[in-house]
C-alpha positions in Angstrom: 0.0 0.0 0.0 2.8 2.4 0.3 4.5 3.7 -3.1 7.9 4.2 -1.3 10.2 6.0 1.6 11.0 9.4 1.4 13.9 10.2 3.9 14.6 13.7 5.0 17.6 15.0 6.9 19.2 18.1 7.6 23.4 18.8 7.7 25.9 20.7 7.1 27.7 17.8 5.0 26.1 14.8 3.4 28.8 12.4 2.2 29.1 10.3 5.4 25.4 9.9 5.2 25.0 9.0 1.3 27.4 6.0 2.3 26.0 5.2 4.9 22.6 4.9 3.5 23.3 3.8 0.1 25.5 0.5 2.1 22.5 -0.3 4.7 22.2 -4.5 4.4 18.6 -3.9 3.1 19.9 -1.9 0.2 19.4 -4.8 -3.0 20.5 -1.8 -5.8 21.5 2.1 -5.8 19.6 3.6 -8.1 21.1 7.2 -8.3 23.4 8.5 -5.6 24.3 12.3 -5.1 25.0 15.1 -2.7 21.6 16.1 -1.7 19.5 12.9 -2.9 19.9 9.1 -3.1 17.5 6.3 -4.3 17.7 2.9 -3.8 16.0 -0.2 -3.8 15.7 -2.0 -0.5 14.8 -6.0 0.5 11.5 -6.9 -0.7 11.6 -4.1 -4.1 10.5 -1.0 -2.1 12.5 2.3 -3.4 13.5 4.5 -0.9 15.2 8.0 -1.2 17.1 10.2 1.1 17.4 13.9 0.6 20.1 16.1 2.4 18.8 19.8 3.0 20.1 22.7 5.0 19.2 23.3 8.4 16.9 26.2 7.8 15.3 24.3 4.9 14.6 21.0 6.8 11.1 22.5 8.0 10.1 23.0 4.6 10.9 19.9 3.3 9.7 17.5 6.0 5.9 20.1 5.7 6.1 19.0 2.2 7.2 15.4 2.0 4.1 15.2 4.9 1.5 16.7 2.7 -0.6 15.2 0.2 -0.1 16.9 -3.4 -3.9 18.2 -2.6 -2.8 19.6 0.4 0.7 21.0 -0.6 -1.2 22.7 -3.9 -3.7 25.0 -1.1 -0.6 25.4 1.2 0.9 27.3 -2.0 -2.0 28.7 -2.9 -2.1 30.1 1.0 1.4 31.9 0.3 0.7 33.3 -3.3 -2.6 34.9 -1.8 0.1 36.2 0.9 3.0 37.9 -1.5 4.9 34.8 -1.2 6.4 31.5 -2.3 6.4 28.5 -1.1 7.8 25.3 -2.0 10.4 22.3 -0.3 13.1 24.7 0.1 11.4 27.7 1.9 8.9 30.6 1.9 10.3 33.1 0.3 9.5 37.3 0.0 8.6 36.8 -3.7 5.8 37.0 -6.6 8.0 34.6 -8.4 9.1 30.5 -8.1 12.6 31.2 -6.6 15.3 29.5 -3.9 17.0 33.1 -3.5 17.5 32.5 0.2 18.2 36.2 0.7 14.9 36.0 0.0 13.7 33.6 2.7 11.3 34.3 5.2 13.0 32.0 8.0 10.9 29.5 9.3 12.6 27.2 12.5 9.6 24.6 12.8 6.6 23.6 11.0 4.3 25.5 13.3 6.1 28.6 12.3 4.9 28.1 8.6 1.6 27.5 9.6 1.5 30.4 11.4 3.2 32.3 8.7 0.2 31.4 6.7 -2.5 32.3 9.3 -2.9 28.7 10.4 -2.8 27.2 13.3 -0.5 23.8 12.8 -2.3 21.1 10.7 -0.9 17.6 12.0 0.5 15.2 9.4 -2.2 13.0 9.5 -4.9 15.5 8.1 -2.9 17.0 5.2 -4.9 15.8 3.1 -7.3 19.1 2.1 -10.0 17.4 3.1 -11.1 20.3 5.3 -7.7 21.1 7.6 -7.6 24.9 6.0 -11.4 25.4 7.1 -10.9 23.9 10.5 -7.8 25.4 11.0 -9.0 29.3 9.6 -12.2 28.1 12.1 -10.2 27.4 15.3 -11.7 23.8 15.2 -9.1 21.4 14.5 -9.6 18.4 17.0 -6.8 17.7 19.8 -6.0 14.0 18.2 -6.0 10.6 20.1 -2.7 9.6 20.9 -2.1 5.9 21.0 -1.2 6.0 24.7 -4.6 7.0 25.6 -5.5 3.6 24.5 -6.4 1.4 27.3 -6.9 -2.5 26.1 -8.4 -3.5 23.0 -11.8 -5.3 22.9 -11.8 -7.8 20.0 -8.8 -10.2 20.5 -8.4 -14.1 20.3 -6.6 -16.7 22.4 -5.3 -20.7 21.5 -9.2 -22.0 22.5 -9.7 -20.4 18.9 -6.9 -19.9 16.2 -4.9 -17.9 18.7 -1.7 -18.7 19.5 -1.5 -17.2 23.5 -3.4 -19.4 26.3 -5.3 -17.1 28.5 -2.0 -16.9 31.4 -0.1 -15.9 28.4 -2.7 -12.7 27.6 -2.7 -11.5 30.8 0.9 -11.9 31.9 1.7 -9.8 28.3 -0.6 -6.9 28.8 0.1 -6.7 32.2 3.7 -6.2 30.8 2.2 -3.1 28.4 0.6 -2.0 30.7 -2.8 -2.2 29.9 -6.3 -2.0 31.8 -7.9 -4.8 30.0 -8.0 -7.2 27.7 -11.1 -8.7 25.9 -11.3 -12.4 24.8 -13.7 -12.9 21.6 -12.9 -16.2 20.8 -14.5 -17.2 17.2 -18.2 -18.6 17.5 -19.1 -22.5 16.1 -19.7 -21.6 12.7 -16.0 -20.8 12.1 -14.9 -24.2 12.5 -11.8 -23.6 9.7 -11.2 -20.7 12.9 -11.3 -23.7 15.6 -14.8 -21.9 16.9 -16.0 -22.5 20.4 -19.6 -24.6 20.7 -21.9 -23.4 23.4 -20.5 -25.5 26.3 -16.9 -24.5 25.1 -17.4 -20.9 25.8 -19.2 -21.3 29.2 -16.5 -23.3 30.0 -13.6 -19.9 28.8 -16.2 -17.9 30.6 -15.7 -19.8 33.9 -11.7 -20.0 33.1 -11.4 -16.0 32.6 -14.0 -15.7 36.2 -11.1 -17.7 38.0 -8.7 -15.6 36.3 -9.9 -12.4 37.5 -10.2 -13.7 40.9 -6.9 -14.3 41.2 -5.8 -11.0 39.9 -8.6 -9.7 42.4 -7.3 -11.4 45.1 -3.5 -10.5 44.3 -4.4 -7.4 44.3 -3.9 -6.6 40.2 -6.2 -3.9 38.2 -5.8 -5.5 35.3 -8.9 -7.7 34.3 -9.5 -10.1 31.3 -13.2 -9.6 29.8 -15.4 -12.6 28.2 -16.7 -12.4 24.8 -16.9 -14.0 21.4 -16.8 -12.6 18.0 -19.9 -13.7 16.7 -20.6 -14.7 13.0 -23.4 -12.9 11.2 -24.6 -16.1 9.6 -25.8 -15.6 5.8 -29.8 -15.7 6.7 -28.9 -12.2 9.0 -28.9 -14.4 12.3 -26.2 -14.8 14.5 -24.2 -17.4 15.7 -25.1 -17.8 19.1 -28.7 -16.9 21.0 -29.3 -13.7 22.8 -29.3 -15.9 26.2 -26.1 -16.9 25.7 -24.3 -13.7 24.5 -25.8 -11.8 27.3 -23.5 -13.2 29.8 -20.2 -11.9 28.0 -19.1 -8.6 28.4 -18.4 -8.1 25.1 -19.8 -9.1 21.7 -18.2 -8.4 18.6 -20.4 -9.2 15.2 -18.6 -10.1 12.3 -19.0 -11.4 8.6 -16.6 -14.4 8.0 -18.7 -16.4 5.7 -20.9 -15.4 2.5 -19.0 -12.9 0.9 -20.6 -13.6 -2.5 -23.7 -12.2 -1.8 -24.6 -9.1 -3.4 -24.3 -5.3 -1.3 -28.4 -5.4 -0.1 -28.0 -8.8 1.4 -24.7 -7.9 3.3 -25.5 -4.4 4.0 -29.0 -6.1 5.8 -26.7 -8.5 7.7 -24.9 -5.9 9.0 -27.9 -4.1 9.8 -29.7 -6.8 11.8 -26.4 -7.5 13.7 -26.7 -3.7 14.9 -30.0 -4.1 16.1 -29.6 -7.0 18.3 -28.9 -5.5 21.9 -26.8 -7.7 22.9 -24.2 -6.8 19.9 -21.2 -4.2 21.3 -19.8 -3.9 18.2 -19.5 -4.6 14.1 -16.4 -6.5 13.7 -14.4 -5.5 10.4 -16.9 -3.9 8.2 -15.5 -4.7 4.7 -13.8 -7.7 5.4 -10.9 -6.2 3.1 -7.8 -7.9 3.0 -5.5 -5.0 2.0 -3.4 -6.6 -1.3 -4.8 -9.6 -0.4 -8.8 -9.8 -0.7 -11.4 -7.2 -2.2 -14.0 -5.7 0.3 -17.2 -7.7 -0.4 -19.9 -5.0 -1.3 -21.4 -3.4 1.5 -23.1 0.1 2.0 -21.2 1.3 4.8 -23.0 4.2 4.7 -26.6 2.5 5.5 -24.6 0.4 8.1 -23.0 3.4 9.4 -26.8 5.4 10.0 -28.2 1.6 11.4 -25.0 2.3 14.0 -25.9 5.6 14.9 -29.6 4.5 15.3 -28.6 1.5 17.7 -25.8 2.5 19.6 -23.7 -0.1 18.0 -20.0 0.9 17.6 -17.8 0.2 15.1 -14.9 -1.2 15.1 -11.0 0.0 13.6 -9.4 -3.0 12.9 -5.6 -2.0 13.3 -4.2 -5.2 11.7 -2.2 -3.6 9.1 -3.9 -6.1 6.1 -7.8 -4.6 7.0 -7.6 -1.1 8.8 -11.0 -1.5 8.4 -13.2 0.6 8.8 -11.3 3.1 6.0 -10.0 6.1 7.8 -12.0 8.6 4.8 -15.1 6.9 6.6 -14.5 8.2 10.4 -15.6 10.9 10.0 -18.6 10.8 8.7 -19.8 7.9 11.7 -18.3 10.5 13.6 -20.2 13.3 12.3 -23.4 10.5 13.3 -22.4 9.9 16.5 -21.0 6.4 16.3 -18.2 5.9 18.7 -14.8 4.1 17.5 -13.0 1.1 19.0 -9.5 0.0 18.1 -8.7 -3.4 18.0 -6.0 -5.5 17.6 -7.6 -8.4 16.2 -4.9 -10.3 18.0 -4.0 -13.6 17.7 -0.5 -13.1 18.7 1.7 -11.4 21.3 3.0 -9.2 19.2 -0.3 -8.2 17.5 -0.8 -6.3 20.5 1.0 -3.0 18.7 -1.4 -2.8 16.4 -2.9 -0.7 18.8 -0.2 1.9 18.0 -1.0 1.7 14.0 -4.9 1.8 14.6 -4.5 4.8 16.4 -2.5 6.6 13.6 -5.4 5.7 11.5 -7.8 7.0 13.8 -5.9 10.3 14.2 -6.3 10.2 9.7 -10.1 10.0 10.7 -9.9 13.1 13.1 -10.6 11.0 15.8 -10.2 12.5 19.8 -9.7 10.3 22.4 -13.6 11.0 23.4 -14.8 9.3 20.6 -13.1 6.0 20.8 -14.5 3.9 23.5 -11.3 2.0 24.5 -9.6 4.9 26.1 -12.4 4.4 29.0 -10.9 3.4 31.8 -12.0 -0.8 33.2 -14.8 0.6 35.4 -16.4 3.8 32.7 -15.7 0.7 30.1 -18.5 -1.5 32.0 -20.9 1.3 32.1 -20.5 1.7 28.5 -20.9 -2.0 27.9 -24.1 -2.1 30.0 -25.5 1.0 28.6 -25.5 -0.5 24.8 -27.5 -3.0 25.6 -30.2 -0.8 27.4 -30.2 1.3 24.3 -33.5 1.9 22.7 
């Protein structure tokens, strides 16, 4: 998904750095190398490049290599409007393209460019002039999440499933991280290719993770695992499991793993239904992308998005770097409904736990604020917003 690497560093001299990036071990072939720019292809046929600017132009560049070509195209615009130029190598006092740094209206920081342009600083993440310049002019740009606000993630999956962590394993590692909490959704019967827990399977995790807590209770640790299952939408619009049964998790996560050849009404209704059952938390990965992998199967996210705000549901980021799903160009229109975010890992691995760090850059591309993703709730404000979905009208 990403065209290639653009490097950026500022110095005085640049030959000790050409070598040494142009010899890295993951360097396959130098393409071009130079003074103040290299290319090469690294393992795996990615190009990469490395520029070399001056100190007083290394603002200028990084704003620029940051921006989309939308965004960078209004940022000019901004500075002709002004009396000025603006381009990778500076802002400069001029009605003309120049790099005449005598010229230069000297600029330390990004945020000093903004401001030289009657904005107030624009993140990275939202240069994409999809409404930053009217935000910014507006004094309305949101305070971002950051990914440490991030307390647990909700939909996760252990070894009683296709995970590859027992439940001692899950809690001993995000007790290491840190975290408040950890939810165990666990795939439902009908993914049996998924190793899917049967009824008396998952009243038998849901008495496991009860010990559990116990004796984290009794230790005297915050940390707390919650019960749940990801529940398959089954192709008739019904779900895996009963409402009597998925009323004594704490979490439910609803999800499409099966069917994907039916057309964008029958899906999209799915969805739908799955949002109207109280006892559903969540939609589970809403396209079922599988980024150069699998096509999303057709779905109107914008019906399913409206049948969220309606219910209550919430929707889920999936921050495994093959689905990011929902699309961050969605978020914020459920946003704009009132349908609250939640960042999963999708785990099935230790390590799948920092996905929580990527979802949340894709959250912050959605102009999402820590108030309007529900896993940066602390354990106890989490309950109450579990309980409170399902006495939503």
């Amino acid at each position: 998904m990403v065209g290639d690497l653009d490097f950026v560093v500022s110095a005085k001299e640049s030959t000790r750095i050409m070598e040494s990036f142009i010899g890295q071990p993951e360097v396959e072939s130098v393409v071009a190398s130079g003074q103040t720019k290299s290319s090469v292809i690294v393992r795996g046929g990615m190009a990469a490049d490395l520029r070399v600017v001056s100190d007083q132009a290394f603002p200028f560049a990084l704003a620029y290599f940051t921006g989309s070509k939308e965004h960078n195209i209004a940022m000019r615009r901004r500075a002709i409007d002004r009396g000025l130029r603006l381009n990778e190598y500076g802002l400069f006092r001029s009605k003309e393209e120049t790099r005449d740094v005598s010229l230069l209206e000297p600029c330390a920081t990004e945020e000093e460019i903004f401001s030289r342009l009657e904005l107030p600083y624009i993140p990275p993440e939202l240069r994409e002039d999809q409404g930053e310049f009217e935000a910014g002019e507006a004094g309305e740009l949101p305070r971002l999440l950051e990914w440490t606000e991030l307390r647990g993630s909700l939909h996760n999956h252990s070894n009683w499933s296709d995970g590859r962590q027992s439940l001692e394993e899950v809690v001993e590692h995000c007790q290491e991280l840190g975290c408040d909490y950890w939810a165990v959704t666990d795939h439902s019967r009908a993914s049996f290719q998924a190793n899917g827990l049967d009824r008396t399977r998952l009243r038998q995790q849901i008495k496991t993770v009860d010990s559990m807590n116990r004796q984290l209770e009794s230790e005297g640790q915050s940390f707390r695992l919650l019960t749940g299952s990801e529940v398959d939408i089954m192709s008739d619009g019904q779900l895996d499991f009963d409402d009597e049964l998925l009323s004594e998790l704490d979490v439910v996560v609803a999800s499409v793993h099966q069917g994907f050849s039916q057309n964008e009404a029958q899906i999209t209704k799915r969805f739908i239904a799955a949002a109207e059952n109280p006892q559903v938390h969540m939609l589970g990965h809403l396209t079922g992308r599988l980024l150069l992998e699998r096509d999303a199967y057709a779905v109107n996210q914008k019906a399913v998005i409206e049948a969220c705000a309606q219910t209550g549901t919430w929707i889920e980021l999936n921050a495994s770097p093959y689905r990011f799903d929902l699309d961050w160009r969605w978020w914020r229109h459920a946003k704009k409904m009132g349908v609250r975010c939640v960042i999963n890992c999708d785990a099935h691995r230790a390590e799948h736990a920092g996905f929580l760090r990527l979802g949340a850059g894709m959250a912050r591309k959605g102009w999402l604020t820590a108030r309007d993703v529900i896993n940066t709730q602390r354990l106890s404000e989490l309950r109450r917003s579990l309980a409170a979905k399902r006495d939503h009208d």
